[in-house]
N, C-alpha and C positions, 0 to 999 in steps of 0.2 A: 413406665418407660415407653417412650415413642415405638411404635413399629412400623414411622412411615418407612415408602421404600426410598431408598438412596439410589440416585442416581449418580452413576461412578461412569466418569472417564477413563478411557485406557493413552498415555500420550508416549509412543514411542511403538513404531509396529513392526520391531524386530524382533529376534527369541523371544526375550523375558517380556518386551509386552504383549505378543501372539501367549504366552503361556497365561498369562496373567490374564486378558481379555476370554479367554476360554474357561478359566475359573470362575470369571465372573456370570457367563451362561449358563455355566453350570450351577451352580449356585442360584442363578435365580430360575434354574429347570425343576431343580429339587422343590421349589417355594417361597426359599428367602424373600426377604422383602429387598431385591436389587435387582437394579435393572441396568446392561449397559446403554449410557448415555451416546456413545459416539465414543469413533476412534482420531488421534491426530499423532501425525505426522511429516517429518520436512519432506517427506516421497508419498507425492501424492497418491501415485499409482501403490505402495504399500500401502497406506491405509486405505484404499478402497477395497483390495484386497481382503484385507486380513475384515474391514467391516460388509462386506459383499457375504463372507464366508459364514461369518458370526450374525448377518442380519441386521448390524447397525450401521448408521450413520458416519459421514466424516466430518469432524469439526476444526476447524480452525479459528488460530487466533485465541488470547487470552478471554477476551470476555464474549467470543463465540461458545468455547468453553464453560466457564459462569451460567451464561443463559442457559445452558443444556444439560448443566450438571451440577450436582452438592459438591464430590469428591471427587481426587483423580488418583490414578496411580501411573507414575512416572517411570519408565525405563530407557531414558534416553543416555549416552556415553556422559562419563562422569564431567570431562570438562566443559558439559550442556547444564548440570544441574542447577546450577547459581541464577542461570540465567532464565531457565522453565522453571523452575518451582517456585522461585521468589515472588515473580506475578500473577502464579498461581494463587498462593496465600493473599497476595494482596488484593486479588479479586472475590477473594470471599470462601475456598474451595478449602479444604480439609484434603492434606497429600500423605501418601503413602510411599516413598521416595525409595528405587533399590539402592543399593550399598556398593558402594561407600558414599555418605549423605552428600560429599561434594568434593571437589579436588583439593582443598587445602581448610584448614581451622578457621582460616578468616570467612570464608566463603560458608565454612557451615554453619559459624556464631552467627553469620547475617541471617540466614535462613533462620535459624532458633528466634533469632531477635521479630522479625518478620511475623514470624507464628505467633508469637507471644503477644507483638502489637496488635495481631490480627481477630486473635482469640482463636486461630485456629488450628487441630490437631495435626501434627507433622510425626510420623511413624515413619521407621525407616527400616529396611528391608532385610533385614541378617537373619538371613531362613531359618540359618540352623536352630535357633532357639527354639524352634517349631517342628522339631525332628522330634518323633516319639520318644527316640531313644535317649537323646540329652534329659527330654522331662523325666523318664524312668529315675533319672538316677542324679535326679538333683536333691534332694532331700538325703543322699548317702555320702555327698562328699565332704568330707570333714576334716579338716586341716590339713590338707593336703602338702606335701613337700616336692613332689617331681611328679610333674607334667609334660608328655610324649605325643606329638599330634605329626600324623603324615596325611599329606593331603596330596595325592597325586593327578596327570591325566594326561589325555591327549592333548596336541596344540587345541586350540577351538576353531584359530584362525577370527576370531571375532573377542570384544571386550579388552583386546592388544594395546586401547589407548590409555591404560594403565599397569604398572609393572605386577608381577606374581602377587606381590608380598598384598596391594591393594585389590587384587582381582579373584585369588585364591587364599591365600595366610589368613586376611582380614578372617574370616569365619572362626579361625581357630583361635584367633586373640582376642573378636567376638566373646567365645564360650571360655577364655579364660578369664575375663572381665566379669563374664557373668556368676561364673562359679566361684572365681575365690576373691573379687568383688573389690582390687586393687591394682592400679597399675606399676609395671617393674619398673625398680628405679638403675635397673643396669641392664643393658642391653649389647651386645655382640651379633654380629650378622656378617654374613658371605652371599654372595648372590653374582648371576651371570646369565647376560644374554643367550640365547643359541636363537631362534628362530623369528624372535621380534629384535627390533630396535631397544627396545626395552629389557629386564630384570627376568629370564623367561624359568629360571629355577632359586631358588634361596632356602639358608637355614639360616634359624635364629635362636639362639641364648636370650633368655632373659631371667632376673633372679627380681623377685619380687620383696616386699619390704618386710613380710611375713616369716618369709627365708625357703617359702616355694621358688624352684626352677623350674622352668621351659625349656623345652627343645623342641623346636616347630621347624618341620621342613615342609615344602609345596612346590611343584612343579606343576606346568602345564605342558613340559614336550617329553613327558613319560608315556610307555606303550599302555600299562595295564592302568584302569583307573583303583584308585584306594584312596577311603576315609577314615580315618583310626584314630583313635585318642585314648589314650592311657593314663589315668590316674592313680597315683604311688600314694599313700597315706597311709598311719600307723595303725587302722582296722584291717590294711588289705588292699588291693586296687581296683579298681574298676578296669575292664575293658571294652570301648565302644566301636563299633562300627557301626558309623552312621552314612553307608550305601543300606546295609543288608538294616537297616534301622534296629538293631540289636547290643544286647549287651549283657555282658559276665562279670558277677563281681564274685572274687577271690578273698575269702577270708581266715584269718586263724580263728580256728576251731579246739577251746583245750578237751585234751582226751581224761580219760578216768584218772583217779588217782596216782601217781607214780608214771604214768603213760606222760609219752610228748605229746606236746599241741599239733596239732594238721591242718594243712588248708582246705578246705571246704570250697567248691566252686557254688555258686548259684547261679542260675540263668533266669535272668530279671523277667517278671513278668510285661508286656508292652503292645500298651494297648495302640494299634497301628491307627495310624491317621495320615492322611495327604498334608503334609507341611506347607505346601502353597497355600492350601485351601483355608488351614487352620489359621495361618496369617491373615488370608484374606480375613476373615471372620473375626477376626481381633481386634481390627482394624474398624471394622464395621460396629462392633461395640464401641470402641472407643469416639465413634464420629459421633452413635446415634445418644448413648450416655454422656458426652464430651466427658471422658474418664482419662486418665492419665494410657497413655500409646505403650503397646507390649515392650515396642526397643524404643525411646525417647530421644531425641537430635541431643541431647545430654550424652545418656549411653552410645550413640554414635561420634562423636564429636572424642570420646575417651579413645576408641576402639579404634578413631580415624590416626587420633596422636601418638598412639603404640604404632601403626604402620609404619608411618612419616620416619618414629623413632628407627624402627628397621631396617628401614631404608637406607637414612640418613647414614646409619651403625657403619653400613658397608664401605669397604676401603676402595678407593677408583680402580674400574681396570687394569689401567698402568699399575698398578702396583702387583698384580698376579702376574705379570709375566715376566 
């Protein structure tokens, strides 16, 4: 296995890519073998910045990029992705794209398609899979029947150019694609503006072909933040909180002879990890082994289709009032 070092772009010098470009120094502080290439952005004065801070370069331009770099990692607003990443790949570069992989299905087949012609690896950014706590308790869920996810928070005021269900939800239909590895063929949903133009809280029903249900709500103009997800199955439930990266699975326990059965709490062991970082790193195998990407524009392109569905589910305005 190669251990050159890769030289990684950061292209978007807002939050997620200041947090991303920071992982990458740190990472190559620790020793990895990576290095940041250069920052790019359409604000010039941001990427100087955020590359002034960090010690690197600013690049621009697709094959400015190319020349300075193996891979990049993208955090530019989703209605930019089609049109950064696509040239990326076709210049040669291995992307690590955040999520949602692009604004509509057509736009992410191209990118898959792109990648595929290109030979190169397209990994797409649904963190949560990289939450310790999810890994805890992947190997326990087991036929699951009802699924409960609350995702709440403050406005952000940023990432507004897409509705809740794409901004927040997506994570949690993310981790229900992952776990029980089918998408719902019935969907229900309610959702409402308050402080964007857009979908700024929503819930959703889904029932899966298995004959698992969902009930997923997310908000972004809640005061208190909360990550939860509840797993109902005929062992017991799991319950996650993945702020506090923790988790309790509840099970029946049967008691002695003639005695009733009891539930039993256990509190999962979990071994803590930086989920950015852990992604980073995943990523970085999959460039340097050209191995199949942790979340694949496949599994993103499913996770994007369940949104769209949610979306779509919801009844117009005029009709609530």
């Amino acid at each position: 296995m190669s251990t050159r070092s890769i030289r990684l772009a950061v292209v978007g010098a807002g939050h997620m890519g200041s947090l991303h470009a920071k992982k990458v120094v740190e990472l190559a502080g620790a020793g990895e073998p990576v290095t940041l290439a250069g920052i790019v952005d359409v604000r010039a004065d941001r990427a100087q910045a955020l590359g002034a801070e960090l010690g690197a370069g600013v690049l621009g331009g697709d094959r400015g990029v190319a020349a300075h770099a193996d891979a990049a990692i993208v955090a530019v607003p989703t209605v930019a992705h089609a049109g950064v990443v696509g040239p990326l790949l076709a210049a040669g570069l291995d992307v690590l794209i955040e999520k949602p992989i692009a604004a509509s299905i057509d736009e992410a087949r191209t990118l898959i398609d792109t990648a595929r012609r290109h030979g190169r690896i397209l990994q797409v950014g649904h963190l949560e899979r990289f939450n310790p706590a999810v890994r805890s308790v992947r190997g326990r869920v087991v036929r699951p029947r009802f699924v409960e996810a609350h995702r709440l928070g403050p406005f952000p005021g940023r990432a507004t150019d897409v509705d809740v269900v794409r901004d927040l939800m997506i994570h949690d239909l993310d981790l229900l694609l992952h776990l029980i590895g089918e998408e719902p063929e019935r969907v229900d949903a309610i959702g409402i503006p308050v402080l964007s133009p857009e979908i700024d809280i929503a819930n959703a029903r889904l029932v899966h072909p298995g004959g698992c249900v969902a009930n997923l709500t997310a908000s972004r103009v809640s005061v208190e933040p909360m990550r939860r997800l509840r797993i109902f199955q005929p062992s017991g439930y799991l319950s996650i909180d993945l702020l506090a990266k923790s988790a309790v699975f509840f099970h029946r326990r049967e008691g002695e002879p003639g005695a009733a059965p009891r539930i039993e709490m256990e509190k999962l062991e979990i071994v803590q990890e930086d989920a950015l970082l852990a992604q980073l790193r995943s990523f970085l195998e999959a460039v340097r082994t050209r191995g199949d990407p942790a979340v694949s524009g496949i599994d993103a392109v499913r996770t994007l289709r369940s949104a769209l569905r949610v979306v779509e589910a919801m009844p117009p305005l005029e009709r609530l009032q």
